[in-house]
N, C-alpha and C positions, 0 to 999 in steps of 0.2 A: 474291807470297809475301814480297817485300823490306818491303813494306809492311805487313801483318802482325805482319811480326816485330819493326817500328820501332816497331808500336802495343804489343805485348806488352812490349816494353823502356821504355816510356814507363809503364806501368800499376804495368810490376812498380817502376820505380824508384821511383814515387808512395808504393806501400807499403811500401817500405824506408826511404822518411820518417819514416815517425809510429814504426819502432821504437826507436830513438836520440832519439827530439828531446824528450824530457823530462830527459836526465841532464844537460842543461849547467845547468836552472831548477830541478833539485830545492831550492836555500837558497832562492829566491824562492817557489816555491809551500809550503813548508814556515814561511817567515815570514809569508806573506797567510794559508793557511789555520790559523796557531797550531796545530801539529804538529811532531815531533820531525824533524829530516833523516832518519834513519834509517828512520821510519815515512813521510815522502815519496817515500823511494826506494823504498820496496816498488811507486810506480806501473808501476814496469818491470816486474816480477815480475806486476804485474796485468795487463799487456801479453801476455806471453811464455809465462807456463805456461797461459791459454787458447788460446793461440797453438797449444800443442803439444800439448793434447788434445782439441780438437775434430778434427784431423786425418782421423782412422780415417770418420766421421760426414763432412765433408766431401766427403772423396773418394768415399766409395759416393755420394753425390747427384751429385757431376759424373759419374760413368758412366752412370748410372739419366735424366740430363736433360742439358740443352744446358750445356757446358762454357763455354763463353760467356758465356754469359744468367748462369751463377750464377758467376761472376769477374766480373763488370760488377757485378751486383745485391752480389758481398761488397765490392766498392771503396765504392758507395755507402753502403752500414753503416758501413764506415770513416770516411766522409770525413763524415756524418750525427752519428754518435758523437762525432768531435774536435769539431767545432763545440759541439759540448751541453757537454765537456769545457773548452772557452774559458767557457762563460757560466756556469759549475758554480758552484752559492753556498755549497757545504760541498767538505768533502773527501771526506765519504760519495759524493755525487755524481758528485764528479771520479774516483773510483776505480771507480763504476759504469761509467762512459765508457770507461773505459779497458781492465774488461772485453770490454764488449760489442764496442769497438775488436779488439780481439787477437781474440774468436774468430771475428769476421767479416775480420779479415786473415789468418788459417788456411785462408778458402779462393783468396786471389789468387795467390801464388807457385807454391804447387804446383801449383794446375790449367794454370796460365800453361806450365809445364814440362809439363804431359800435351797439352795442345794443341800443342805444340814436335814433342811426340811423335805426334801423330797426323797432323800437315800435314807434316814434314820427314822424307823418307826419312834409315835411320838413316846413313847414309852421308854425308850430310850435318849433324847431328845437333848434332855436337861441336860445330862452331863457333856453330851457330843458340845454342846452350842458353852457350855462353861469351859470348858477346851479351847475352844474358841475367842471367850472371853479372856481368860487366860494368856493367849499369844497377843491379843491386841493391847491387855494394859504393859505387858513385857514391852510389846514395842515402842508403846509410846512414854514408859520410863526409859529407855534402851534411847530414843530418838533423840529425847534433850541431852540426855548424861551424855553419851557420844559426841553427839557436834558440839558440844564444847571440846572435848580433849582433840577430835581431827581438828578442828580453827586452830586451836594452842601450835599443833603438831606441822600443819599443811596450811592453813589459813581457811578462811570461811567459803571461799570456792570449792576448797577439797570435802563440805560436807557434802554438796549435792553431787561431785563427782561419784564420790562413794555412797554416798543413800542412791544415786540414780544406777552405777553400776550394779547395786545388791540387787536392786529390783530384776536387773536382768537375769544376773543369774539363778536369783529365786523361778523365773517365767522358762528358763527354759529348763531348769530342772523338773516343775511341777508339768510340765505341757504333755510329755509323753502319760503322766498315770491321773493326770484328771481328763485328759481328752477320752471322749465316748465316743468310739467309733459307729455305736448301735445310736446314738443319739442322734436323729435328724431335725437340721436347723428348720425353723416356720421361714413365716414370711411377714413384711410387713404390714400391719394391715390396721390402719386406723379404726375401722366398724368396731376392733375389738376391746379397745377402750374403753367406752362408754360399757356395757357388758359386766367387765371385769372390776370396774368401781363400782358398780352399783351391787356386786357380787359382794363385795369387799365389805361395803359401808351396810347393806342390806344384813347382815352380821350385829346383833345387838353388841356383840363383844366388840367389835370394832371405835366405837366411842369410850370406853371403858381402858384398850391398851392405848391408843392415840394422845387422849387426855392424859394421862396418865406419866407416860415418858414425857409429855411438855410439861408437866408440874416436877417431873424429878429434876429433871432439864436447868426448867429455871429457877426453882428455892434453892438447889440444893449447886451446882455447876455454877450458876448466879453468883455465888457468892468468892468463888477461887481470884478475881481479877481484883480483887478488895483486900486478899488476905495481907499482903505485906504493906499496904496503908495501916491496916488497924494493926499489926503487930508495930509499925511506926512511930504511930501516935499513942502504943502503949510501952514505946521506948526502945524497944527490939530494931536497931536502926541495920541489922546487917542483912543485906538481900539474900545471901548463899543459907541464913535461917530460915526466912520466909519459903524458900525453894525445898529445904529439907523438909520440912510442915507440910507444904504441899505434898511432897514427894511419898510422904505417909499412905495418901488414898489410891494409889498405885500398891503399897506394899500389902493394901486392906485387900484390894481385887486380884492381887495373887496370892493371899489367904482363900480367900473361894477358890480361884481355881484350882487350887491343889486340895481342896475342902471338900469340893460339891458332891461327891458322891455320900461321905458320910453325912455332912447337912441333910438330904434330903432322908438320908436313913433314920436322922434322928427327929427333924421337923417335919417332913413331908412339905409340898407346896404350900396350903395355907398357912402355917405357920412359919413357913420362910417370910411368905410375902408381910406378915403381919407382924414379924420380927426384924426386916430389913425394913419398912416404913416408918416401926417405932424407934429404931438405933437411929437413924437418916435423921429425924425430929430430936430424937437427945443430942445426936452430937451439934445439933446449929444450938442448941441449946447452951454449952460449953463454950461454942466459938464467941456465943455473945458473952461469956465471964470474964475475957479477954485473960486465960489460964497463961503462965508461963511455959514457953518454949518443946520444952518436951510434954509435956503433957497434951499442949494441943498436938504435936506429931503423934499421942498416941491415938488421939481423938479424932484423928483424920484414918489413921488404920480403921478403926472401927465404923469411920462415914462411909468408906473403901467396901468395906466388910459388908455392911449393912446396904448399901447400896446396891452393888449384885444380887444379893438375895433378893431383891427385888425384882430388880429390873430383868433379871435372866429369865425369870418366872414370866414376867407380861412379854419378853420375847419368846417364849415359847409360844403362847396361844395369839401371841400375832400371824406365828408362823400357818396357823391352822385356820386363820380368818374365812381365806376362800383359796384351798390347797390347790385352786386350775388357775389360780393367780399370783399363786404365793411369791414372784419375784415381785411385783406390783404391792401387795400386804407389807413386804417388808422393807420397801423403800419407801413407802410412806410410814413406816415404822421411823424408820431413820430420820426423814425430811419432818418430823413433829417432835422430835429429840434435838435433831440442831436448831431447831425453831427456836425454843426452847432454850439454849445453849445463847442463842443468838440475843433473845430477849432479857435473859438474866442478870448480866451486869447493868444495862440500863436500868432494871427497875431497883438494885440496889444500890445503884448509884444516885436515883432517884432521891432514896432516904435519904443514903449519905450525905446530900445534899440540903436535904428537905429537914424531914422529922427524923434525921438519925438513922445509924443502919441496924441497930438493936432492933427496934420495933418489925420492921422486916423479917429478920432472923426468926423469931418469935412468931409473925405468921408464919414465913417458911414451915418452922417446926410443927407447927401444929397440921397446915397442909400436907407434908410430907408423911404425919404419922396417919393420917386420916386416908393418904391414896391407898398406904398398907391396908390398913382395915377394910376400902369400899371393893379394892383387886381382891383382898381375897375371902369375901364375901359374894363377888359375881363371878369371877373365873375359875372354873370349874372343869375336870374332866368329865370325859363322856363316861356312863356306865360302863362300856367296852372298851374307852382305852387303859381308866383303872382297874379291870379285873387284869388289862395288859402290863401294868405296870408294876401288880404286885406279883406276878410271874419271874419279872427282872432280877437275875443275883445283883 
């Protein structure tokens, strides 16, 4: 099983590559291709918002066939796509890639988490899917820091060379020890949809983790696209600070990953949850004191920090929504998290615009401490999975 989960942490990290690794090269692919930076930057958005609506469509096919086969077969789209994205001779092109990229990485993370869910009793759950977490904030620290030094070294075609080749070699190293030979693919079969949501949503818990990832989503992710205006306008005019700040709530989610087994030793779940809601609310608390430089870098570790503890929690019993569904539970796990991601900068933009982006923050915080509280006041293990969990060394 060790092994398994060391292939799953390898696959998922591959794909948490290619979603970061175009924002260090947006100047350089916007002066090769004669395009506005602004209209370069939209290739993350070409990324990201197919990212988060093919989900629903996803996960009904990892229940319906082998969860495997179709996480192997979307790595390969991915890693197919960036490569076409290196040799792209328009920007038409280059943004086709990077569709087709994003909705075939909509189905690697999440099914990677329903297989988690289907091979690791939940008892053990938390830490396998923090492992997990773990590989994907690597990646996605590892995705930006990288494509800048390949562009410097190769120029900014050689990021997708090399993010598209990695991918491959991750797919065929992983295909021989996650393929199930004992695993027989379904079939397609639309009847089973309706079914399997109403399985899903028929779940009181189901409202409870949904909501929930779209409020972390956007108070809290809502506010990252803002960070280097307001350190701007508090004078901090160097971009490569703003980046290191950011680069903090990366370093906070590989504090958890390397954490999670003692965290839960010493909180247990409700008090994780109810500890990572009220850190999440202190630190937008901070970010509205507009603190100098390090300080806020350390305040992003601790939103990093506090933020998993959370969130890993309401993924877990998402995983458990309606376990003959579970690929389907946890893409729409996912597709109300990018929602969410999706939605956030707009509405602090909103302020910023409007009545200011303090006031915002401020609700933020006080939402974010509050989803703590109401997650772990309603999710809850079962009496038979916590007599199984306190069995666990």
């Amino acid at each position: 099983m060790n092994r398994t989960l060391n292939l799953l942490a390898f696959v998922v990290f591959t794909s948490a590559l290619f979603i970061r690794s175009t924002d260090p090269v947006i100047p350089q692919i916007a002066l090769a291709m004669k395009v506005e930076p602004a209209t370069a930057a939209l290739l993350s958005t070409a990324f990201t918002l197919p990212y988060a609506l093919v989900q629903p469509m996803l996960g009904a096919l990892a229940d319906m066939f082998s969860k495997a086969r179709l996480m192997l077969f979307c790595l390969l789209c991915v890693a197919l796509a960036t490569l076409v994205c290196g040799a792209a001779p328009s920007f038409e092109i280059l943004t086709i890639g990077r569709i087709i990229a994003g909705l075939a990485a909509g189905g690697v993370v999440p099914i990677a988490f329903a297989l988690v869910g289907d091979k690791i009793a939940f008892a053990r759950r938390q830490v396998a899917m923090g492992r997990l977490l773990f590989a994907i904030m690597t990646g996605n620290l590892l995705g930006a820091t990288c494509a800048g030094v390949v562009s410097d070294l190769i120029g900014w075609r050689g990021v997708f060379f090399v993010t598209g080749g990695l991918g491959l070699l991750v797919l065929f190293a992983a295909l021989p020890g996650l393929r199930d030979p004992g695993e027989r693919g379904g079939r397609f079969d639309l009847a089973a949809l309706g079914p399997n949501y109403r399985a899903i949503f028929r779940n009181p818990l189901a409202k409870i983790c949904f909501g929930a990832v779209f409020l972390e989503a956007l108070f809290m992710y809502g506010v990252f696209p803002h960070i280097a205006t307001m350190m701007y306008q508090a004078g901090e005019t160097r971009a490569s600070i703003a980046g290191v700040v950011i680069a903090g709530f990366g370093v906070g989610g590989a504090i958890y990953g390397a954490s999670v087994s003692r965290l839960l030793a010493l909180l247990g779940e409700t008090r994780m949850m109810q500890t990572g809601g009220a850190l999440m609310g202190f630190c937008l608390l901070v970010i509205a004191a507009r603190l100098a430089w390090p300080l806020e870098f350390a305040n992003f570790v601790l939103l990093g920090l506090g933020f998993y503890m959370l969130h890993a929690v309401i993924q877990i019993y998402a995983s458990e929504l309606a376990p003959a569904a579970r690929g389907t539970a946890m893409a729409l796990h996912s597709l109300f998290f990018f929602l969410g991601q999706a939605a956030g900068p707009a509405v602090y933009g909103a302020g910023l615009t409007s009545i200011g982006i303090t006031p915002v923050l401020l609700l933020g915080a006080f939402v974010l401490a509050c989803v703590g509280q109401v997650c772990a006041r309603k999710l809850r293990r079962s009496p038979k999975d916590a007599a199984q969990a306190e069995t666990v060394p």
